[in-house]
Structures are given as structure tokens and as C-alpha cells.
C-alpha positions as CSV (number, residue, x, y, z in Angstrom):
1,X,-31.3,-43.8,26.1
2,X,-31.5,-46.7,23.4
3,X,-34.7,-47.0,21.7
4,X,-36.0,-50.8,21.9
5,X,-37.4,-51.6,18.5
6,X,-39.4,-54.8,20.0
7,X,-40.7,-52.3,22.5
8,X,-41.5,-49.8,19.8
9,X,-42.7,-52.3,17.4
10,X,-45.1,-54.0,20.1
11,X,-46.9,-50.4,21.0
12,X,-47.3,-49.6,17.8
13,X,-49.0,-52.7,16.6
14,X,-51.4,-52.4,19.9
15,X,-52.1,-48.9,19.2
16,X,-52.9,-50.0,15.7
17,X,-55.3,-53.2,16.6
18,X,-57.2,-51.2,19.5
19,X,-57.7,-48.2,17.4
20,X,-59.4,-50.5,14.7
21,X,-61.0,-52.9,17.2
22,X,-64.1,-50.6,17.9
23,X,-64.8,-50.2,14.9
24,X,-65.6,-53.9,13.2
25,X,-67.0,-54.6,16.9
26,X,-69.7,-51.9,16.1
27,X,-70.3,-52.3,12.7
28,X,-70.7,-56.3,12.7
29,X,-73.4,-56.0,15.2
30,X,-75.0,-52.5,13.3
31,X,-75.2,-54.6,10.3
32,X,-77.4,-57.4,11.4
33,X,-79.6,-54.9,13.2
34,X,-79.9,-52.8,10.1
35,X,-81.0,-56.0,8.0
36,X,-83.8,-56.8,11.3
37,X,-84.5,-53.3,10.5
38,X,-84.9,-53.7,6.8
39,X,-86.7,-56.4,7.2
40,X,-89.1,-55.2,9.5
41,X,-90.0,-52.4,7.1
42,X,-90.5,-54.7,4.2
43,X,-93.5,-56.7,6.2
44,X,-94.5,-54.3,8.0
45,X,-94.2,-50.9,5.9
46,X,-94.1,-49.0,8.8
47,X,-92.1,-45.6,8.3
48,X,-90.7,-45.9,11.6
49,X,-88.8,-48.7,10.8
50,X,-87.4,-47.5,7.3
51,X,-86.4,-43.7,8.7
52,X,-84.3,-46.0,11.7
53,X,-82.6,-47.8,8.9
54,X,-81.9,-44.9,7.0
55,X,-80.6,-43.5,10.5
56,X,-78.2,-46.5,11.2
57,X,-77.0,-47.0,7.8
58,X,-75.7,-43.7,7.6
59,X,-74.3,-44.2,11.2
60,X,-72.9,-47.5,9.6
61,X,-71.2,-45.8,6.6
62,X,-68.9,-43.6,8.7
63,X,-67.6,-45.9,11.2
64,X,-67.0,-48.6,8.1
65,X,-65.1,-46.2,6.4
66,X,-63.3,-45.1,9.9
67,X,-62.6,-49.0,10.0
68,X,-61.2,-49.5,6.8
69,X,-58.7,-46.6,6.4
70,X,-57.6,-47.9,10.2
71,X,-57.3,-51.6,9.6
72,X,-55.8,-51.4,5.8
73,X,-52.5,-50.4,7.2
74,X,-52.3,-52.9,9.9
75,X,-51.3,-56.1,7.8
76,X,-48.1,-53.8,6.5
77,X,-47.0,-53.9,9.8
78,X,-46.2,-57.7,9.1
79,X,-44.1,-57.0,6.7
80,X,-42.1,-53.7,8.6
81,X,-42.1,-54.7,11.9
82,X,-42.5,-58.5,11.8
83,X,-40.7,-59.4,8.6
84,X,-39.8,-63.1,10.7
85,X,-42.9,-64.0,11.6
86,X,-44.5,-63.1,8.4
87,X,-42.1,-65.4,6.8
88,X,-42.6,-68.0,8.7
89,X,-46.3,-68.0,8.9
90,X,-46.7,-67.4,5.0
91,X,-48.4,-70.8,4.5
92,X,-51.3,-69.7,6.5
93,X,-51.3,-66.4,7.4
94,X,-51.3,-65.2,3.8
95,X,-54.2,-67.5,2.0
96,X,-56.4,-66.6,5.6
97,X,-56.1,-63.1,5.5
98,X,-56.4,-63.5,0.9
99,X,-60.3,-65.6,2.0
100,X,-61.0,-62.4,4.1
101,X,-60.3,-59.8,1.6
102,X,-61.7,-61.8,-1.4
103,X,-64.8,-63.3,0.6
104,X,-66.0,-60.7,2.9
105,X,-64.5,-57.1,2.2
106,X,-65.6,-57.4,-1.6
107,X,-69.1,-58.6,-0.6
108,X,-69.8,-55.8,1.8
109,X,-68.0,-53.2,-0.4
110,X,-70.3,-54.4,-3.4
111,X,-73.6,-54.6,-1.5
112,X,-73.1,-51.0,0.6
113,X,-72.9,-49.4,-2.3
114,X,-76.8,-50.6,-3.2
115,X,-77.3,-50.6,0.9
116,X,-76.4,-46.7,0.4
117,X,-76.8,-45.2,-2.7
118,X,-80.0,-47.3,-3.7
119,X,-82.7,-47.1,-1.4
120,X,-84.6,-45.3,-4.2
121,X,-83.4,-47.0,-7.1
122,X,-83.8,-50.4,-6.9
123,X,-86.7,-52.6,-5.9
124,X,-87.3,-52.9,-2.1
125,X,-86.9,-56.1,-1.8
126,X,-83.0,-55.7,-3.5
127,X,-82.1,-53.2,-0.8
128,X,-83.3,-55.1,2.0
129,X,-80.9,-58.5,0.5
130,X,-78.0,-55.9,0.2
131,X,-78.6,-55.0,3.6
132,X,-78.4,-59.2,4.6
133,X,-74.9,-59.6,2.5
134,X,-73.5,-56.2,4.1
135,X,-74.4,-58.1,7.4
136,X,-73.4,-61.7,6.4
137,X,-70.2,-60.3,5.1
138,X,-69.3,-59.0,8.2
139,X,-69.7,-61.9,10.1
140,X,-67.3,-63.8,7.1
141,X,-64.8,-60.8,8.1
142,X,-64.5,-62.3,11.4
143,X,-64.7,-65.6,10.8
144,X,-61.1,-65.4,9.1
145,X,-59.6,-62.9,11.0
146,X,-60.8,-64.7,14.2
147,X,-59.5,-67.8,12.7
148,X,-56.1,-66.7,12.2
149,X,-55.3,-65.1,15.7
150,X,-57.2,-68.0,17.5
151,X,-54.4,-70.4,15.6
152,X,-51.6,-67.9,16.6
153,X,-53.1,-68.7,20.2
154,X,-53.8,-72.5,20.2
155,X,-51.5,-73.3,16.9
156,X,-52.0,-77.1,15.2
157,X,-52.1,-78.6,12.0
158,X,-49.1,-78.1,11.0
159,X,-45.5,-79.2,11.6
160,X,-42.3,-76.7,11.8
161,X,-39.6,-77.1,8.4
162,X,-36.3,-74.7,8.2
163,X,-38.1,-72.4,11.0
164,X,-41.6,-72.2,8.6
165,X,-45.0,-73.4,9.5
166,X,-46.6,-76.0,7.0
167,X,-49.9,-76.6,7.1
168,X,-50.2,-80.7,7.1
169,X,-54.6,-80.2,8.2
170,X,-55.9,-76.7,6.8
171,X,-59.2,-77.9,8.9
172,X,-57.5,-78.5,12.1
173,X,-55.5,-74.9,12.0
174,X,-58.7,-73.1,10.6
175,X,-61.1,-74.7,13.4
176,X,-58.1,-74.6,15.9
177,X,-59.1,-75.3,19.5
178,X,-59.8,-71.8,20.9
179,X,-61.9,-70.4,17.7
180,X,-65.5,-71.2,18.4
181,X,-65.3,-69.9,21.7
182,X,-63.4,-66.5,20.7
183,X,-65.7,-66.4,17.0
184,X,-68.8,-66.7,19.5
185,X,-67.3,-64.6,22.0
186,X,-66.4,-62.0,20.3
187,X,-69.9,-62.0,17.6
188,X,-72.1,-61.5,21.0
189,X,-69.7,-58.6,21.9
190,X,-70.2,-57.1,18.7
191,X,-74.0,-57.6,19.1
192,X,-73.8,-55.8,22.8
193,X,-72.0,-52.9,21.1
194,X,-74.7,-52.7,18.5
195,X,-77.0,-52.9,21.5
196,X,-76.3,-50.5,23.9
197,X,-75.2,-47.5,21.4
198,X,-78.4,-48.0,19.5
199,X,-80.4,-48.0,23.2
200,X,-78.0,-44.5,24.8
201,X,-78.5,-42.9,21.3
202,X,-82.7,-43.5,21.5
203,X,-82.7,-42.3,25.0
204,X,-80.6,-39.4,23.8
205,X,-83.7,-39.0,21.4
206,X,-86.2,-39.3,23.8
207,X,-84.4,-37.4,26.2
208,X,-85.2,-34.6,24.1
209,X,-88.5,-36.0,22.8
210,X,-87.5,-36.3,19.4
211,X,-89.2,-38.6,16.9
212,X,-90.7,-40.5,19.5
213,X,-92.3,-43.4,17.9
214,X,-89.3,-44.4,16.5
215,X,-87.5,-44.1,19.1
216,X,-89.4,-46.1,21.8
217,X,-89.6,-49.0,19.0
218,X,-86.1,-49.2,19.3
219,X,-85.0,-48.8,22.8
220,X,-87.8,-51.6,23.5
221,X,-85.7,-53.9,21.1
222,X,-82.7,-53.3,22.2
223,X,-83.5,-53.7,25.9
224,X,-85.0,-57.3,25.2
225,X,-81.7,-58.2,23.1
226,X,-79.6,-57.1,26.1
227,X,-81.4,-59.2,28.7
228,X,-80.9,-62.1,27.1
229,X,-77.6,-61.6,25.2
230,X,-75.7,-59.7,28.4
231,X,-76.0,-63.2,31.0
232,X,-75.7,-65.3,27.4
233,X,-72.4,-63.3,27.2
234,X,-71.1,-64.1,30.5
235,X,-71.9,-68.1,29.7
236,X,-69.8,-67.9,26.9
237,X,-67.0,-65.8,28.7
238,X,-67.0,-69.0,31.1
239,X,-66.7,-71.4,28.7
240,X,-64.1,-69.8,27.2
241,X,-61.7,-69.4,30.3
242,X,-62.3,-73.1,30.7
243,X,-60.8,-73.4,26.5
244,X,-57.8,-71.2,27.7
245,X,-57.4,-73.1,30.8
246,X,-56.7,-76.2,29.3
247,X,-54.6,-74.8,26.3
248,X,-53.3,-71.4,27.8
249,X,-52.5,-71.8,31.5
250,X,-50.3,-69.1,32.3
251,X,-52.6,-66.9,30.9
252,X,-55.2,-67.6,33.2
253,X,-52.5,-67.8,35.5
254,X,-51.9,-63.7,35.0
255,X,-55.6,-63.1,35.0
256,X,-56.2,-64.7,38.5
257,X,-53.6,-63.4,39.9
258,X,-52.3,-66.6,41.2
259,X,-48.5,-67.4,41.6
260,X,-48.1,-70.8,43.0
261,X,-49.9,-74.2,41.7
262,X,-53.0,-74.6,44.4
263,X,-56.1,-76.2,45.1
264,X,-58.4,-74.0,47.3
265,X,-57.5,-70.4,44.9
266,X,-59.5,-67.2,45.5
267,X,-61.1,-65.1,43.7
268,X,-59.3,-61.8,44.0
269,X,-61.6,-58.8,43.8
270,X,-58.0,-56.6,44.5
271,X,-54.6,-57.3,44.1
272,X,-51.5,-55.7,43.4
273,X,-49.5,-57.4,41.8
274,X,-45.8,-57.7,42.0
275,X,-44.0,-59.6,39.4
276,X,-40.4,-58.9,40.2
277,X,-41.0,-60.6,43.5
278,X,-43.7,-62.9,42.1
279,X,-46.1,-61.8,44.9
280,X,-49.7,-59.8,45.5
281,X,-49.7,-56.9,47.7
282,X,-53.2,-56.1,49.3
283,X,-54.9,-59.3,48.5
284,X,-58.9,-58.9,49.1
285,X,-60.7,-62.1,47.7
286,X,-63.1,-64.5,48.1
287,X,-61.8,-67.9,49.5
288,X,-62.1,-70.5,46.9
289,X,-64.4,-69.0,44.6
290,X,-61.4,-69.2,41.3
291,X,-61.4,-73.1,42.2
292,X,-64.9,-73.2,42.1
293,X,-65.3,-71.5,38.7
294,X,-62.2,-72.5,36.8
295,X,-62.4,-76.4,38.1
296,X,-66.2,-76.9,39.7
297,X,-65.0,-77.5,42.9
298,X,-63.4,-75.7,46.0
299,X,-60.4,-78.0,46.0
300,X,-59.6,-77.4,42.1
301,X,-56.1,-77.3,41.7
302,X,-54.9,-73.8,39.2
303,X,-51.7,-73.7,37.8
304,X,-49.4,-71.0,39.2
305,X,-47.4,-68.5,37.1
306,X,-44.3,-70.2,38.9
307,X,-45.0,-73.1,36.1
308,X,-42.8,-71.3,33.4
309,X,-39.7,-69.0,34.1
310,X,-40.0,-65.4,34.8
311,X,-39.2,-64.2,31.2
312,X,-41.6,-66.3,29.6
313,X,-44.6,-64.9,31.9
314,X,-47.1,-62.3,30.5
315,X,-47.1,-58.9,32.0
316,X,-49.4,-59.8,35.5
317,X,-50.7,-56.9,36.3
318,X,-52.0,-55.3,32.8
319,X,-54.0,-59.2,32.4
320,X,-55.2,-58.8,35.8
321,X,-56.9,-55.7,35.8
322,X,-57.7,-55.3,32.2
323,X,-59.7,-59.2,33.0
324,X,-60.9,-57.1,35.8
325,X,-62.2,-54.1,33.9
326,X,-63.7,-56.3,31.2
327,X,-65.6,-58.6,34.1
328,X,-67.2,-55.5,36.1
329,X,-68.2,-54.1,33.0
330,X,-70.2,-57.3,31.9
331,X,-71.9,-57.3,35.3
332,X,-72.7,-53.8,34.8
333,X,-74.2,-54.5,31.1
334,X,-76.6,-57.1,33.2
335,X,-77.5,-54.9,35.9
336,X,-79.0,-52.6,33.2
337,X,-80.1,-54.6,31.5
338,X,-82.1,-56.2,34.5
339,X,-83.1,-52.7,35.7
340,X,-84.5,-51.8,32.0
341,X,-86.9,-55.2,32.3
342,X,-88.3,-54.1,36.4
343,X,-88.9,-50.6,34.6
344,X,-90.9,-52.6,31.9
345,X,-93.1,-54.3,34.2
346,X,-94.0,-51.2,35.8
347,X,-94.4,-49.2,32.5
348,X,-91.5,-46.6,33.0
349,X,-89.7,-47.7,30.6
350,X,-89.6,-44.5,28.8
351,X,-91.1,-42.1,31.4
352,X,-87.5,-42.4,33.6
353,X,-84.9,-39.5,32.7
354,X,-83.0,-40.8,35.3
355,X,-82.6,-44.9,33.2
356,X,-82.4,-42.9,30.1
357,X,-79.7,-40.9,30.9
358,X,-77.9,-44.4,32.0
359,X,-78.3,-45.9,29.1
360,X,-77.0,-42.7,27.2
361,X,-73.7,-43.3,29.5
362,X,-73.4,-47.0,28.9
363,X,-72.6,-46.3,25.5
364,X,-69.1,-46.2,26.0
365,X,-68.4,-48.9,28.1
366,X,-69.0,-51.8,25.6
367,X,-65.9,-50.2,23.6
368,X,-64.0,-50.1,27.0
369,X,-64.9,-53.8,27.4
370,X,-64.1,-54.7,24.2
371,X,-60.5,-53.4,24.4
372,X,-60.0,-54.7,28.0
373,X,-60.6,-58.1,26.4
374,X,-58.4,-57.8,23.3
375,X,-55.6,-56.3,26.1
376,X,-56.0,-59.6,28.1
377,X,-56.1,-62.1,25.1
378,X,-53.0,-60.2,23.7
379,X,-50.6,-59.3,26.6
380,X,-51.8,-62.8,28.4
381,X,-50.1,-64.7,25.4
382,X,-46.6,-62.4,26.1
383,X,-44.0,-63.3,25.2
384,X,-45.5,-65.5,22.3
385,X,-46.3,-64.3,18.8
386,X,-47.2,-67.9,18.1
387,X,-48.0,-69.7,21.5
388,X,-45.6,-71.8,23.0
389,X,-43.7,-71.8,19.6
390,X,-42.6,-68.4,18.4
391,X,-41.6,-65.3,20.6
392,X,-42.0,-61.6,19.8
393,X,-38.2,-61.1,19.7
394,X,-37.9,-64.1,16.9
395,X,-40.6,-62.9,14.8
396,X,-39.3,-59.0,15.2
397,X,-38.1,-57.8,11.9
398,X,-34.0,-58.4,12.2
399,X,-32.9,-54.4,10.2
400,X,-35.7,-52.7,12.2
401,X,-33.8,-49.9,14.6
402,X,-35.7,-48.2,17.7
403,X,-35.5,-45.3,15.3
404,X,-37.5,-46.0,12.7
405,X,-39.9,-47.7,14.4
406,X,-40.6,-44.7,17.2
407,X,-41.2,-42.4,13.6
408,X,-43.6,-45.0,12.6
409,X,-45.4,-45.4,15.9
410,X,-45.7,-41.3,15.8
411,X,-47.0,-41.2,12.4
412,X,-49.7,-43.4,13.4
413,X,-51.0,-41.7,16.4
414,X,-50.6,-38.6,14.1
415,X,-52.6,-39.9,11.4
416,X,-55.2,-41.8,13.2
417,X,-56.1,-39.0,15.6
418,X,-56.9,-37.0,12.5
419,X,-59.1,-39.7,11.6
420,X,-60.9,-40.5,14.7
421,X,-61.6,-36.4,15.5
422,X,-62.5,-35.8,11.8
423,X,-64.8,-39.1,12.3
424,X,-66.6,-38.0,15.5
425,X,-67.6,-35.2,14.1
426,X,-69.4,-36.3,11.4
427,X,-70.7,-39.0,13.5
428,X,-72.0,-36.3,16.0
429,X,-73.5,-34.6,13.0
430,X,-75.4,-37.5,12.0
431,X,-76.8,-38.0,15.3
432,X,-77.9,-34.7,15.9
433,X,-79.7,-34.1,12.4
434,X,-81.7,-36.9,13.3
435,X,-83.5,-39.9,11.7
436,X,-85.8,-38.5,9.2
437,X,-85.7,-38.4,6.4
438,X,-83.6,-36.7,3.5
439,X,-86.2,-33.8,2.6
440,X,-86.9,-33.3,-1.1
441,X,-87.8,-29.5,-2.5
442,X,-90.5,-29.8,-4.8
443,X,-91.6,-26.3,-6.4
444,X,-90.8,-24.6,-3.1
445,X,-92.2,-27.2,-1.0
446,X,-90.7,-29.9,1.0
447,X,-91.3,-33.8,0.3
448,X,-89.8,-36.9,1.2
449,X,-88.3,-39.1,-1.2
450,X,-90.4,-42.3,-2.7
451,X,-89.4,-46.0,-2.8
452,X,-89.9,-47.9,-6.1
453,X,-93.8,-49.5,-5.9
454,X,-93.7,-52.7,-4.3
455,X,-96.6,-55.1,-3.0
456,X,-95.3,-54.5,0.9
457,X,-94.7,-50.4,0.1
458,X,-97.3,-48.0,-1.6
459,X,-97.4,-44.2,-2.6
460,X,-100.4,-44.6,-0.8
461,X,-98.5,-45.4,2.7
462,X,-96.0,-42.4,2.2
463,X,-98.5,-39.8,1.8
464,X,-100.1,-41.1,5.5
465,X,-96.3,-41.9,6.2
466,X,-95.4,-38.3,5.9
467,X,-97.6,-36.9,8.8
468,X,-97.2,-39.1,10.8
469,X,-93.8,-38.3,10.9
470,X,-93.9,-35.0,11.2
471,X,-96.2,-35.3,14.0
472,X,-93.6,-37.3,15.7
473,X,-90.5,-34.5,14.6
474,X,-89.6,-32.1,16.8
């Protein structure tokens, strides 16, 4: 059997991306709530804040580092696999992805290092800005790289020479028409992540009744984040099927399901779908409801799949149900968090093994969700590398065989299991040595570490600091 290299190239480069998507998607929202948590501790010198920074940071550190030896080798691909459409799309592609590495990856780099390695050796005040910039630089991090696929998705600014893209408006192609919604999209996402793994880990504490005070502060956080940010999430989601509606049709076309150009649409809750005959098998819906939401009214017209030719139609039924995945999930998320608010009111918040251990299971479904949505925003713009202008066939690199890119794709898997298994377990070491922290021995005895004077923290507060938290240690 010939090996297709387009085939081989395209799995590869998905493999790639969703291995390294759940990591940036944790670690942009960890960031942020690290600085909150820095903060906190500065006004507040309360030791239960500092020991779940120190917690998170170290959490933080591995899956960074997980990130970066994942996500440095992905741009190569561009240049193995995609020689074409690296060529042609030098005169963006390259100074956007230059911005990220020179204005984010630099920042965070610098300021982890302090975040890191100086909590006890510069003033507190300095490690609670490096813990800001770590955060800040994150969010530049996505800013670019959101920028760039969100042109490869809705492409303008720039007019087509000798088969290359020139720029003619670098503001038009950086603020292209779907960015916004994906940048804002994608940033509450990464704040949900952040969300729900801090929450299942606390329960996972207080499961076990370990460092309790700690703990309870920050389930109670997260819990309030989630019940506004999980419906705010689903706003946004709206908005931005409405975005690809107008400039990605047959996308949404894939994700509903829906074959034929039609006023009236349903909602399909179930649907097999059948693209060699262009046809749903099984069919269970709600009448109208896809008109309703995609146009605000019953009698909305939504373009079909039948609008472009069979070849240039995304693969239906991987949109379909990944959109499907990523949806239930999202209604899960607000279920929870909804449940965790009636459990509030009546003051069970903690007292519930049963919510606790819910919460410890719903930390793996904002990574599910999460790759669900990258699957539909990358298989729905099939066959296009560059909507509507470029396919994956033009931009394929031309001496690639199946060959060399099945070793390739091998390698990877190889090499990035090694790093996720060898990653797990030092993040499942973390977790289960707890948040306290780092002992000191001190002629024979043990004593915890002391922060640079400052006006907000005291020797004074560590010495009561110290029982406290040992009261609270199991």
C-alpha cells in the first residue's frame, strides 16, 4: 500500500498541535491565578495564600517546561512538511511568529526564573511583579499565535504576487475578522482549565483532609470564577459561530450537520452522518432550534454543505461530533458549576464527598473540551491551509515521500510519550507531597524558609505562620 505523504503530514502536524494544546491552555490561565495568588499574599500576608502559590508555581514549572519541549518542534514542521506554504506565507507568518518568541517567550522565560528561584531572594514585592509578567506574557503568547491561525482562517490584508502573500494592511491581517472572538474564546478556555484543575485537585485535598484552610480558600474561588465564567463561555461560543457563519459557512455547515441550504434547520442532538451520500442516518433533533440560534429566527435560512463540491467539504462527521463533544461538555462545566453555588447556599460546600469527588473528575474534561474545539476549528477549515485560498495539497512540501514522513510521525509519538509519562509523574509527585512548604533543617530541627522583611510580611507573621500550618498538615 502507498503511503500518502499529505495524509501522513496532516496527522502528524495534529498529533503535534493537540499534544501541545493542553499545555499553554493550562498554563495561561495558572499564571494569572498564581499572580491573584501573589497578590493576595502581599495584602493580606496570610500563609495560606503564599504556600498555594508556592503549590501552583511548581505545578506551573512542569507543565511549562512540558509545553515548551512540545511546541519548539512544531514550527519545523513548516519548513519539512509544508515547505509551500511556508514560502508563501513568509511575509507574515515569519515576523508573527518572530513578535511571539521575542515579546512573550523571553518575558516569561526571564521573569520564571525570579517567579521560581527567588521567592527568598528578592524583595516580595519583586516576586509578586514577576509573577504579573509570567502571567501577562502568556497572554502576549496567544495573542500572536492566535493572530496568525485566525488570519489562516479569515485571511485579509494582503493581495497574492507569484503565488506569495503580501501584506498591503499589517492591521487588517493581525486583527483579521475571526481573532477577537477566537483570542477571547480561547483566553476564557484557558481560565476554565485553570479553574476546574485547581478546584478537583483542592477536593482531592480535602478529600483527604489535607491542609484544609488552604484548601477551602481555594475551591471557594474557583467555584465563584466558574459560575460566572462557564455561561460567559457559552456567550462567547455563540458569538463566535455567528463570526464563522458569516466568513466560514461550510464549516458551520459540517458542525450542524446540515446538507442542503434551508430555512426551518434543526438542531441535531444525533446524527450519523454520511458524506459519500451527502445524507444523515438516524436523525434525532429539535425542529428549528439551528435557525433559531445561528439566524434569531425559526425561518433562518443555513447554508448547506451542498454549496461547495464534495472535495472541497471538511470531514462531516469528525466537526460534528467533536462540536458535539465540546458543546455537552460546556453544559456540563455549568451544571457544576450551578450545583457547587445550591451547595453554597446550604453550607455543604465542603462537607459533600459526593460534589468533591465530581469536581476531582471534571478535571479532565476541560482538556477534552479544549481539543474537541481545536479538532472542529481545524478539520472544519479541510481542505484549506489558508481559507478559501490555499489547500493542504498546494502547501504540502513537493520532495516529501509517505516514507519519510510516516518515520517522522513515529518519532514524535515516540518522543512525546516519553515526555508526557516522564511529565505526569512528576506532576503526580508534586501533587501528592503537598502544598507546604519546602522544610528547612536547622541544627536538627525543622523550619520553614523566610521571605526578605517587607512592610506587608514579618518574621513576626511566620513564626504564628508556622503553626498554624502545621495544625492544618496532615
Amino acid at each position: 500500500m502507498e503511503l500518502d505523504p499529505l495524509v501522513l503530514s496532516r496527522l502528524q502536524f495534529a498529533f503535534v498541535v493537540s499534544f501541545h494544546a493542553i499545555f499553554p491552555v493550562f498554563t495561561i490561565g495558572l499564571a494569572s491565578y498564581i499572580a491573584v495568588l501573589h497578590g493576595l499574599f502581599y495584602k493580606t500576608a496570610n500563609l495560606a495564600w503564599d504556600r498555594l502559590a508556592q503549590f501552583w508555581t511548581k505545578v506551573f514549572a512542569v507543565v511549562f517546561g512540558m509545553g515548551v519541549v512540545s511546541g519548539i518542534v512544531m514550527s519545523f514542521q513548516f519548513g519539512t512538511n509544508w515547505s509551500n506554504f511556508s514560502y508563501a506565507t513568509a511575509n507574515f507568518l515569519g515576523p508573527i511568529l518572530s513578535y511571539e518568541v521575542v515579546t512573550a517567550f523571553f518575558l516569561e522565560a526571564a521573569f520564571l526564573g525570579v517567579l521560581l528561584f527567588g521567592r527568598n531572594k528578592v524583595p516580595q514585592g519583586v516576586h509578586l511583579f514577576a509573577a504579573i509578567m509570567v502571567a501577562i506574557g502568556t497572554f502576549i503568547s496567544s495573542f500572536w499565535i492566535l493572530s496568525a491561525n485566525s488570519w489562516m482562517q479569515t485571511p485579509v490584508g494582503y493581495e497574492l504576487i507569484d503565488g506569495r502573500f503580501h501584506i498591503t494592511s499589517w492591521l487588517e491581517a493581525i486583527f483579521n475578522p475571526s481573532f477577537w472572538y477566537r483570542f477571547a474564546h480561547m483566553g476564557m478556555a484557558s481560565f476554565l482549565t485553570g479553574g476546574f484543575v485547581v478546584a478537583g485537585v483542592s477536593a482531592w485535598y480535602l478529600l483527604r483532609n489535607r491542609d484544609v484552610e488552604a484548601n477551602k480558600k481555594a475551591l471557594s474561588m474557583c467555584l465563584w470564577l466558574l459560575l460566572f465564567l462557564t455561561p460567559a463561555q457559552a456567550l462567547i461560543g455563540d458569538f463566535h459561530g455567528l463570526n464563522t457563519l458569516e466568513h466560514q459557512p461550510t464549516k458551520v455547515a459540517a458542525m450542524e450537520g446540515n446538507w442542503e441550504t434551508r430555512a426551518n434547520v434543526p438542531l441535531l442532538l444525533f446524527a450519523l452522518p454520511d458524506q459519500e451520500n451527502q445524507t444523515n442516518r438516524f436523525e434525532l433533533g429539535i425542529p428549528n432550534m439551528a435557525s433559531i440560534i445561528l439566524k434569531h429566527s425559526a425561518d433562518g435560512v443555513i447554508p448547506g454543505l451542498s454549496e461547495v463540491a464534495p472535495e472541497e467539504q471538511p470531514p462531516v462527521a469528525l466537526v460534528f461530533w467533536s462540536f458535539r463533544v465540546m458543546v455537552g461538555i460546556g453544559f456540563l462545566m455549568i451544571g457544576v458549576a450551578l450545583l457547587g453555588l445550591i451547595l453554597r447556599r446550604k453550607g455543604r460546600i465542603f462537607e459533600s464527598p459526593l460534589f468533591l469527588k465530581t469536581l476531582v473528575a471534571m478535571i479532565i474534561t476541560p482538556f477534552v473540551a479544549v481539543l474537541a474545539g481545536w479538532i472542529v476549528t481545524e478539520a472544519g477549515r479541510a481542505p484549506w491551509l489558508v481559507y478559501g485560498v490555499m489547500t493542504h495539497a498546494q502547501g504540502l512540501t513537493p520532495s516529501l515521500t509517505g516514507a519519510m514522513a510516516l518515520f517522522t510521525l513515529i518519532g514524535y509519538i515516540a518522543v512525546y510519550s516519553v515526555v508526557f509519562v516522564v511529565g505526569v509523574y512528576y506532576l503526580t509527585r508534586v501533587v501528592r507531597n503537598g502544598m507546604l512548604d519546602d522544610p528547612i533543617e536547622v541544627h536538627g530541627e525543622v523550619e520553614r524558609p523566610k521571605r526578605p522583611f517587607s512592610a506587608a510580611h514579618t518574621p513576626l507573621d511566620d513564626d504564628l505562620g508556622d503553626n498554624t500550618a502545621g495544625a492544618n498538615a496532615s
